[in-house]
C-alpha positions as CSV (number, residue, x, y, z in Angstrom):
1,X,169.6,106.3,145.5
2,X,169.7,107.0,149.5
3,X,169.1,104.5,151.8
4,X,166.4,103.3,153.9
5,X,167.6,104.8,156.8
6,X,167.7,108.5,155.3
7,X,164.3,107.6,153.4
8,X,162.7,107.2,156.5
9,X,164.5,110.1,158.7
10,X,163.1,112.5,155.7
11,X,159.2,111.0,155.8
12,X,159.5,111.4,159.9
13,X,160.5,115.0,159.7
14,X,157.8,115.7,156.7
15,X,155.4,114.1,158.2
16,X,155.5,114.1,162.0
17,X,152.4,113.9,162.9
18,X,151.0,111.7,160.9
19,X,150.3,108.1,162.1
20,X,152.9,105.8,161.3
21,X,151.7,102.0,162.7
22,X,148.4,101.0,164.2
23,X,148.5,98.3,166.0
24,X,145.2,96.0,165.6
25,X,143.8,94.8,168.9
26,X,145.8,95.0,172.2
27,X,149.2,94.3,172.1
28,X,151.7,94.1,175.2
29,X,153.2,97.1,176.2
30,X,152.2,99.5,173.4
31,X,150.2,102.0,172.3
32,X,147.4,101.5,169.8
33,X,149.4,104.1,167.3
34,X,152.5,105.7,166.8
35,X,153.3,108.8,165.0
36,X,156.2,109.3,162.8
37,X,158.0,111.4,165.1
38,X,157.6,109.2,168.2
39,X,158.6,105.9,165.9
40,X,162.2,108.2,165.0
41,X,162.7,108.6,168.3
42,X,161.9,105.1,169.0
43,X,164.1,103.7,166.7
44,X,166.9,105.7,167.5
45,X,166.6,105.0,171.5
46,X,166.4,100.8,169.9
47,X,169.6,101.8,168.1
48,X,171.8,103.5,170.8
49,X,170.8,100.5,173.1
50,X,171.8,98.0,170.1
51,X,175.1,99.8,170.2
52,X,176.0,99.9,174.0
53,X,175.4,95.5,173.8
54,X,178.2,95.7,170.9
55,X,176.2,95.9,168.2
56,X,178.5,97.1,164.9
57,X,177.6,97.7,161.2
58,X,177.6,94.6,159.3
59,X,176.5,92.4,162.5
60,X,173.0,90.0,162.2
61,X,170.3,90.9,164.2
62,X,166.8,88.8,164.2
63,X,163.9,90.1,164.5
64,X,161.2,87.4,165.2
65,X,157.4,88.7,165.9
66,X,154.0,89.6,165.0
67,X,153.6,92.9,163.7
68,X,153.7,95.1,166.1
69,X,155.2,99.0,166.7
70,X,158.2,97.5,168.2
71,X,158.9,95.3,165.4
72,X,158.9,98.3,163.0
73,X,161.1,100.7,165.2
74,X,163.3,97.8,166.3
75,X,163.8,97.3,162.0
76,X,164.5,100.9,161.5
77,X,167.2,100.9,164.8
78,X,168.8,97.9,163.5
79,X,169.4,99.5,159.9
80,X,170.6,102.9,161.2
81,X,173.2,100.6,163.2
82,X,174.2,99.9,159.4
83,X,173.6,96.4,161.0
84,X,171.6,93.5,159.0
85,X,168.1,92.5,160.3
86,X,167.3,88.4,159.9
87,X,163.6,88.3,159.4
88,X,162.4,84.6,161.4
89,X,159.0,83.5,161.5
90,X,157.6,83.4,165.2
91,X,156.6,80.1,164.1
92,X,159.7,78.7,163.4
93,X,160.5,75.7,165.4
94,X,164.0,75.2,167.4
95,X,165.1,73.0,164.6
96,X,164.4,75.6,161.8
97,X,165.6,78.4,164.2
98,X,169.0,76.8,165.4
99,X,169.8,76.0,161.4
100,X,169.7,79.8,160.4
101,X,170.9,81.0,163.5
102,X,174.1,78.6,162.7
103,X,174.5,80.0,158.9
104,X,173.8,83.2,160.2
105,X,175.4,84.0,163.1
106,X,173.0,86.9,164.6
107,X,174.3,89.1,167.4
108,X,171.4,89.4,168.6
109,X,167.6,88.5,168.9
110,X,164.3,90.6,169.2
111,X,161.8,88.5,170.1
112,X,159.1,88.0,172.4
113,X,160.2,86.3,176.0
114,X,158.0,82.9,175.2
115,X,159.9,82.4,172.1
116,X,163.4,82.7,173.9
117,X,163.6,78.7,174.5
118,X,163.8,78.3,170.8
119,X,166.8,80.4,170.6
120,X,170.5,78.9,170.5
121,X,173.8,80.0,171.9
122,X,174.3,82.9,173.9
123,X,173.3,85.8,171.8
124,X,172.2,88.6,173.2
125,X,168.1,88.1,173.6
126,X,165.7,91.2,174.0
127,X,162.1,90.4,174.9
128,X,159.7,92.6,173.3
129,X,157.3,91.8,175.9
130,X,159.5,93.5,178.9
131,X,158.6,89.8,180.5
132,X,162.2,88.9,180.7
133,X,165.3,90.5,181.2
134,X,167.1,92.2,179.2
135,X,163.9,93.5,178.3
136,X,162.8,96.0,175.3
137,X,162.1,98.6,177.6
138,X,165.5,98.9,179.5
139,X,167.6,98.2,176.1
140,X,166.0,101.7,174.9
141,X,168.7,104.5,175.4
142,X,168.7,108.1,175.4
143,X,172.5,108.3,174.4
144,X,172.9,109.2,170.9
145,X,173.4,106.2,168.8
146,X,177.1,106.4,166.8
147,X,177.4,107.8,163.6
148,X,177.4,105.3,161.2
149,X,178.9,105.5,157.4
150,X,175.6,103.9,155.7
151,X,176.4,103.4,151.8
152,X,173.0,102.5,149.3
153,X,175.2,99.2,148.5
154,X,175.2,98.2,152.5
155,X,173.1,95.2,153.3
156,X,170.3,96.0,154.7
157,X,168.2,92.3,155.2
158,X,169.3,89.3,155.2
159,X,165.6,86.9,154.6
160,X,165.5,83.1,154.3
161,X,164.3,81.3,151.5
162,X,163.8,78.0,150.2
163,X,163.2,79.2,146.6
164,X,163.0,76.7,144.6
165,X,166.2,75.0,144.5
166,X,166.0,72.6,148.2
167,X,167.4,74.1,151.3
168,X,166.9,77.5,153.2
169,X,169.5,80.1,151.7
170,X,170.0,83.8,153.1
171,X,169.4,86.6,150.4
172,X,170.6,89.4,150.9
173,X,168.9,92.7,150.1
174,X,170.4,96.0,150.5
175,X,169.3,99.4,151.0
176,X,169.4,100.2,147.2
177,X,167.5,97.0,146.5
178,X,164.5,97.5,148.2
179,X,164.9,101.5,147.8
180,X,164.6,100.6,144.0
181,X,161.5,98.5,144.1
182,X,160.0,101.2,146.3
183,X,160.8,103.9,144.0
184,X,160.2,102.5,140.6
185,X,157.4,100.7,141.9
186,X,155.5,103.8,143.1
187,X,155.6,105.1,139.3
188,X,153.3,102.9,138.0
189,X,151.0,102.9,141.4
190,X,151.8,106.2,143.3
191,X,151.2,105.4,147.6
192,X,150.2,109.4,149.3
193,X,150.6,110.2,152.7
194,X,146.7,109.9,153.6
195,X,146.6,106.0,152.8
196,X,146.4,103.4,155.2
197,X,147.1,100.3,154.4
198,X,145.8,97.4,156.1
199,X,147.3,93.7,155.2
200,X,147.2,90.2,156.4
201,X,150.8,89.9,155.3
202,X,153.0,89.0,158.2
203,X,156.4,91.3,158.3
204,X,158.8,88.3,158.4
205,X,158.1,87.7,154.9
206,X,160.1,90.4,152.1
207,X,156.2,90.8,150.8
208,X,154.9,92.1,154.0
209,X,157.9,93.9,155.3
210,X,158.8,96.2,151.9
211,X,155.1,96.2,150.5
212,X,153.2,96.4,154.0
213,X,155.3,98.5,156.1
214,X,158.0,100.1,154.6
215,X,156.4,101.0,151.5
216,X,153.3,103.0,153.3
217,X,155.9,104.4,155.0
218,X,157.7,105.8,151.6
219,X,154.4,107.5,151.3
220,X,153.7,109.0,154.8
221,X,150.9,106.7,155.2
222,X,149.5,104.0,157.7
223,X,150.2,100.8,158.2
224,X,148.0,98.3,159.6
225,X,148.2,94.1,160.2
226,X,146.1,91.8,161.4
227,X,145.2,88.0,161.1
228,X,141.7,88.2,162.6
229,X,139.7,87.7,159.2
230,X,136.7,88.0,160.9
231,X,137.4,91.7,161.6
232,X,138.8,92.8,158.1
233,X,135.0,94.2,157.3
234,X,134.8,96.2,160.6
235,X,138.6,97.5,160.5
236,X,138.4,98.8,157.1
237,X,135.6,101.6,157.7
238,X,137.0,102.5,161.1
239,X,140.2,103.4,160.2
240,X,139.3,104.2,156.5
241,X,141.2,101.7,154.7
242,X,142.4,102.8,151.3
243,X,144.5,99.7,150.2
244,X,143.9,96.1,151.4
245,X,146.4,93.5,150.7
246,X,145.3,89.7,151.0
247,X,145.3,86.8,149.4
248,X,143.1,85.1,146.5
249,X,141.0,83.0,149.1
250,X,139.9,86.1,151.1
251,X,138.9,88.0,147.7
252,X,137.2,84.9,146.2
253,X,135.1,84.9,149.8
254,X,134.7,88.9,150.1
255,X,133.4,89.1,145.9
256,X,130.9,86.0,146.4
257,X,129.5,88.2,149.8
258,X,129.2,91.2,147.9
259,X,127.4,89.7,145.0
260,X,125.1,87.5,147.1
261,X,124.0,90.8,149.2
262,X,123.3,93.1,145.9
263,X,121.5,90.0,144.8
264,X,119.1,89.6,147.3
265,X,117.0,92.0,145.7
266,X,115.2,92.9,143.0
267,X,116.7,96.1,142.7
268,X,120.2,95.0,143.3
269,X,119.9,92.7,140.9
270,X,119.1,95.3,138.2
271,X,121.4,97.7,139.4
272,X,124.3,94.8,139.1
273,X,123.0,94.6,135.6
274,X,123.2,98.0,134.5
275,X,124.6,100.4,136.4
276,X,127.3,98.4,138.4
277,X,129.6,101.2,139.1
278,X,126.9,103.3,141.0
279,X,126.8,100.3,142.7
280,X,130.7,100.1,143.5
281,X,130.4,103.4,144.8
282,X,127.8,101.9,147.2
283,X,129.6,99.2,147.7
284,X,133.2,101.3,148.6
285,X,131.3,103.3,150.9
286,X,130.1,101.1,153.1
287,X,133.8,98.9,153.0
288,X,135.5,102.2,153.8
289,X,133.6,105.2,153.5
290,X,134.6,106.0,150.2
291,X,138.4,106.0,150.9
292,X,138.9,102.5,149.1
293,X,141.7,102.7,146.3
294,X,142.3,99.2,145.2
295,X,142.9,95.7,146.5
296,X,145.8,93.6,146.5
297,X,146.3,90.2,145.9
298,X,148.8,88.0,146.2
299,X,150.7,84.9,147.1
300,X,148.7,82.6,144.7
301,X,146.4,83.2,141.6
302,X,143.5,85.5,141.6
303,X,140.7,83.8,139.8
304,X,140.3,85.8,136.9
305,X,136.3,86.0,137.2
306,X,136.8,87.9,140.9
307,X,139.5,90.5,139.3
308,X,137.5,91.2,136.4
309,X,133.9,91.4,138.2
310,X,135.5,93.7,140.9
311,X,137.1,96.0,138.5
312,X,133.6,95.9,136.4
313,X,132.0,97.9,139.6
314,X,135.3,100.3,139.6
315,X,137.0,98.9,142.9
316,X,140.7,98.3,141.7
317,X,142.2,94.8,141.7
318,X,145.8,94.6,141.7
319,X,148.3,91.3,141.2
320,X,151.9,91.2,140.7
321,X,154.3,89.1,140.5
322,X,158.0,89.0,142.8
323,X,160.0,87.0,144.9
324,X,162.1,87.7,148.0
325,X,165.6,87.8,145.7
326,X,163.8,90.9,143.9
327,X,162.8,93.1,147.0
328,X,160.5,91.7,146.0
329,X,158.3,93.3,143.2
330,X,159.0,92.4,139.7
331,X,156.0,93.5,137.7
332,X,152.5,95.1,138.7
333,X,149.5,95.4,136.4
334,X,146.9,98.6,136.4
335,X,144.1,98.0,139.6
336,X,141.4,98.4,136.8
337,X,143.3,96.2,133.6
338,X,140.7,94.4,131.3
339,X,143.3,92.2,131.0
340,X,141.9,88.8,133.7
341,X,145.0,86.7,134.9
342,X,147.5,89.5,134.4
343,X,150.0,90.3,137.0
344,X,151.4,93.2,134.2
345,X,154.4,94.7,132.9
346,X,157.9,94.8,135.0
347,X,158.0,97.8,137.2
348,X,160.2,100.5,135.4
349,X,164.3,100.0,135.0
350,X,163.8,96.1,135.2
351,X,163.8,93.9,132.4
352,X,161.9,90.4,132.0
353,X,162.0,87.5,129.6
354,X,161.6,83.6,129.3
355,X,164.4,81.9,128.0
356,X,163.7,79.3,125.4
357,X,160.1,79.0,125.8
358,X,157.9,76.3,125.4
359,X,155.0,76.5,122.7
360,X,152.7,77.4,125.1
361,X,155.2,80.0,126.3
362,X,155.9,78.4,129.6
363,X,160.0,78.5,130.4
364,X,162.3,80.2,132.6
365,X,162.0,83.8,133.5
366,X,165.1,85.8,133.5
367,X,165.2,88.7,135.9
368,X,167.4,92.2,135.2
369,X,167.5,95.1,137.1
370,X,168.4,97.3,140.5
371,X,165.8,95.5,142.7
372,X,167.7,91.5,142.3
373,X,169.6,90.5,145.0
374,X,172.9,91.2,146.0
375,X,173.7,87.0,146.6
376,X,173.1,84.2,148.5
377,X,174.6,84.6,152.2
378,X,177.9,82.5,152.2
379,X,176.5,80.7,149.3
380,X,178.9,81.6,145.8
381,X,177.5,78.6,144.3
382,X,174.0,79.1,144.6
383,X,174.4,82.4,143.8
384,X,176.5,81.6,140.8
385,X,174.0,79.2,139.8
């Protein structure tokens, strides 16, 4: 299994032309798109810089922004450091920031400059903004970063989790984790080098960062964010959207539009009745000019009615089911399953059971397999437990 550093220096010198990140309305100090070569060389400048401030392999780094091209080539400098990168939630208040930054211990922080009061201690701060000093901008370097022994078993993230068992612990997820779920997980739904992938899933989160970012990249693809749900409908036919990833809410509100606009006619309403794949393909044009693969949903329950009555006019619905100590993908079902409620069978190499169910089936699931977790950060006994 390589790592995600050589993963990614093979898809930037396959694919260097291709576009790599959008970003979605204007963001400071960036393009609106970066190709795969110019992101390498991004990351690489982000990593000599990271060097020359001390940092080593095995160091903490936070990352804590939006989605943004900087927050993808500061993750792929980071890694090729053989350093870890803290994913923190912009919105994270001093409190909640000072606790992880106590268990964790980072070396430094990527951030933008109107976050930096929330930061503790004296770690070394880099605002991605270039409003403060140091400043994104003059940490780039054009020395060659060091050459860095990078091992599948390194540590590649270190995310923070409440789980289910109380307080915030670290997990740590190496390179061969996530490269696992990306692998394995691309078997059963394959990602190409013309998708572009659009989500609402925030990057500080292991959902957004392996199944938004990194894994388009896997592919050669696109990848897009945003959180302006007003615009999803106009961004998806612009930049030809292929795969959408959002939650049940937004695909509850998108099915009831569709249905309410076929169903303002006559016609429409016939055509719902019997021929409602002729109108899908009416229905995919218009959302994307034809490029539309499948949805994604996730973070909650889809209602059953909306997968079933998307799949009915051949637009692919997919669920799964993860968490962040699995990289985070588990199982996937098939886009176009008759099967309502399903979020399928466990991606291949990992194994899956409940423990002393219930008679309804309801008990503890028990996880195997390449994609779980190396441990709980400078926790034995929650990771024992």
């Amino acid at each position: 299994m390589e790592t995600i550093t050589e993963m990614f220096r093979g898809v930037s010198v396959r694919f260097p032309d291709h576009i790599a990140i959008r970003n979605v309305g204007e963001v400071s100090r960036e393009p609106s798109q970066i190709t795969y070569r110019d992101l390498a060389n991004e990351s690489r400048r982000v990593a000599a810089g990271l060097a020359s401030q001390g940092v080593e392999k095995g160091d903490r780094v936070v990352i804590m922004s939006r989605p943004r091209i900087r927050f993808a080539a500061s993750v792929f400098g980071v890694l090729q450091l053989g350093a870890w990168v803290v994913l923190l939630d912009p919105a994270f208040t001093p409190h909640e920031v000072e606790a992880i930054a106590r268990h964790a211990k980072p070396k430094a922080f990527l951030a933008p400059g109107e976050l930096f009061d929330r930061i503790p201690g004296d770690a070394l701060r880099v605002d991605l903004d270039d409003r403060e000093e140091p400043s994104y901008a003059s940490l780039l370097s054009d020395q060659p970063p060091p050459r860095i022994a990078l091992l599948p078993s390194d540590t590649a993230f270190l995310a923070y989790t409440s789980g289910t068992t109380g307080h915030a612990k670290g997990v740590m997820l190496s390179h061969s984790n996530v490269m696992s779920d990306l692998v394995h997980g691309t078997k059963v739904i394959p990602i190409y080098p013309d998708d572009v992938l659009l989500s609402i899933a925030p990057w500080h989160h292991i959902l957004g960062l392996v199944a938004c970012l990194i894994l388009p990249i896997y592919g050669g693809g696109t990848a897009m964010y945003t959180d302006e749900y007003r615009r999803i409908a106009e961004l998806m036919p612009e930049y030809g959207v292929s795969i959408f990833v959002g939650v049940p809410k937004l695909h509850h509100a998108m099915y009831a539009k569709l249905c309410d606009k076929v169903r303002s006619s006559v016609v429409g309403r016939v055509m719902w009745r019997v021929a409602p794949r002729l109108v899908g393909r009416g229905i995919k044009k218009r959302l994307s000019g034809g490029r539309l693969r499948f949805f994604v949903s996730g973070s909650a329950p889809l209602d059953p009615k909306v997968a079933l009555g998307f799949r009915r006019l051949g637009i692919g619905m997919m669920e799964g089911y993860g968490l962040t100590e699995t990289s985070p993908v588990v199982s996937l079902c098939d886009p176009f399953s008759r099967k309502a409620g399903s979020v399928g069978r466990p991606i291949p190499t990992v194994e899956a059971r409940i423990r002393d169910p219930w008679p309804d089936g309801i008990g503890e699931l028990l996880v195997r397999g390449p994609i779980v977790m190396q441990g709980y950060y400078n926790d034995p006994a929650a990771t024992a437990h």
